[in-house]
N, C-alpha and C positions, 0 to 999 in steps of 0.2 A: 512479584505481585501475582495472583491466583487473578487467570482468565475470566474466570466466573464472576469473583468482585469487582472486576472493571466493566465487566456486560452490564452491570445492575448500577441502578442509581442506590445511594447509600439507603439503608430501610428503616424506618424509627424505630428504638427499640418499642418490647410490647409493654406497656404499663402493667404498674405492680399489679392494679386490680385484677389482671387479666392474667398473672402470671395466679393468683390465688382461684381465681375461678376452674384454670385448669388444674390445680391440686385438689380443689373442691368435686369436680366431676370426676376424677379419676379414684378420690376416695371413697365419695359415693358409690361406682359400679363394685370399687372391691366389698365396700359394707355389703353391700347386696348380695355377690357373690359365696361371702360366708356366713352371712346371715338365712340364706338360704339353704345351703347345701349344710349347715347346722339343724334348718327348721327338718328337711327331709330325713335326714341321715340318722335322726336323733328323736324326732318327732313321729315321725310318719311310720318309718321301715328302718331299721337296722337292716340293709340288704349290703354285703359286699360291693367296692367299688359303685357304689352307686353315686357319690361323690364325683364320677368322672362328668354327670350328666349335666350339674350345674358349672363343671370348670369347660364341660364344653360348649354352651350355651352363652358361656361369658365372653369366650376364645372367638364363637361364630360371630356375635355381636361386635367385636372388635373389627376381624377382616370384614365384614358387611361394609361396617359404618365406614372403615378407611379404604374402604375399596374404591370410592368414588360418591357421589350426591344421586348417581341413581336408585341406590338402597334405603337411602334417610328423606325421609317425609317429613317436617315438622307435623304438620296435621295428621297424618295417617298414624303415624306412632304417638301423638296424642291422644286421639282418639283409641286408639290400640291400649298404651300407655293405663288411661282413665277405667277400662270396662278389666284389666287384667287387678288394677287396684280394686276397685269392688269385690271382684273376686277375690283376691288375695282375703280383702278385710272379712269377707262373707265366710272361706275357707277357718278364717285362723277362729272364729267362733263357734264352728260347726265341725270341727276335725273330728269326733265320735261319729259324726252322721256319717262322714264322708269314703269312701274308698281308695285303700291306696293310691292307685292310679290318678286316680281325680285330682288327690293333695297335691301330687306327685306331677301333673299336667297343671293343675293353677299355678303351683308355686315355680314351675318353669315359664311359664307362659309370662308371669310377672317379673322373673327377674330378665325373660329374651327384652319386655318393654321397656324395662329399667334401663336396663344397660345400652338399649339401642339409642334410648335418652342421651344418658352421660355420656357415648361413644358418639353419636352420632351431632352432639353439642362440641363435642373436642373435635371433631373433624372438619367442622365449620368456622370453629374459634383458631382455627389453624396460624400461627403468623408466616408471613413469607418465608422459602426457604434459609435466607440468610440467619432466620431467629430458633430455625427447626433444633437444633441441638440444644437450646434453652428449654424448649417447649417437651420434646419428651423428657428431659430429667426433670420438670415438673409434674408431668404425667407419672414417673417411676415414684417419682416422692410421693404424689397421692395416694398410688397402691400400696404403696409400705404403710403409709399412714394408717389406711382403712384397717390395714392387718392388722397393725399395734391397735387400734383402738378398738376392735373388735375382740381381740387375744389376750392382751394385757389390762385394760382399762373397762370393757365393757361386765367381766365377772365382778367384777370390785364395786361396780358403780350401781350397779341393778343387780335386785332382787330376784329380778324374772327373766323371760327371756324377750329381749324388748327388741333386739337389735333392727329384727326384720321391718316393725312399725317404723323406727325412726330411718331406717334405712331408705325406706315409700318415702316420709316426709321430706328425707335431705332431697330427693328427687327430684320431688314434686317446686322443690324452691328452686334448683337448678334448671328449671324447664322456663 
């Protein structure tokens, strides 16, 4: 018998709902992730490797948020959150006006808020450690998810490029 499961009184498991919420935040930050580094990449600038800047804004949002509760505000990244969505929606009808840079810092600024959301929602949704190996193969199932449905599903199903709107909305519902 493993020392650690006798320390511990037995743990519930976590309910389905909860096992879906964390596939739902984890697909969320990946929609986001390529829904943005598609808007930049494609939209904005054809600049080499510049892809590396919204996989590392996903990457920092990650170790921030599980780094500990000193990093994640509900309120402060709401707030953050809320004025980076304005922007974004302000950006995506104004891209002729706008300057590289500018697209290029809203559309990071929005997806750092996004993802601090979903990551920083999964880090508090956490179950005890006894559940932790449940909980990231849900987390891993989300991000495959967001890929396939951005990659596979999302050309087929729209005409335009939609991902990034509904990417804000799935957010916006997990918040």
């Amino acid at each position: 018998v493993n020392p650690v499961e006798e320390a511990q009184p037995d743990q519930p498991r976590p309910a389905v709902k909860l096992f879906i919420l964390w596939i739902a935040l984890a697909a969320t930050a990946s929609i986001l992730l390529l829904a943005v580094t598609s808007e930049i990449t494609q939209e904005v600038a054809v600049i080499p490797f510049l892809w590396v800047v919204p996989m590392t804004i996903y990457l920092l949002t990650f170790v921030l948020a599980f780094s500990g509760e000193r990093w994640y505000s509900r309120r402060i990244i709401l707030l953050l959150f809320f004025a980076a969505t304005l922007l974004a929606i302000w950006a995506l009808g104004r891209f002729d006006d706008l300057g590289t840079l500018e697209q290029i810092g809203i559309y990071s600024l929005v997806l750092f808020a996004a993802c601090m959301v979903c990551h920083g929602e999964l880090y508090r949704l956490r179950p005890h450690p006894a559940h932790l190996a449940s909980f990231y193969l849900m987390v891993s199932i989300g991000g495959a998810l967001g890929g396939v449905l951005i990659n596979f599903v999302a050309p087929y199903v729209f005409k335009g490029f939609w991902e990034l709107p509904i990417g804000l909305a799935l957010c916006w519902l997990g918040f």
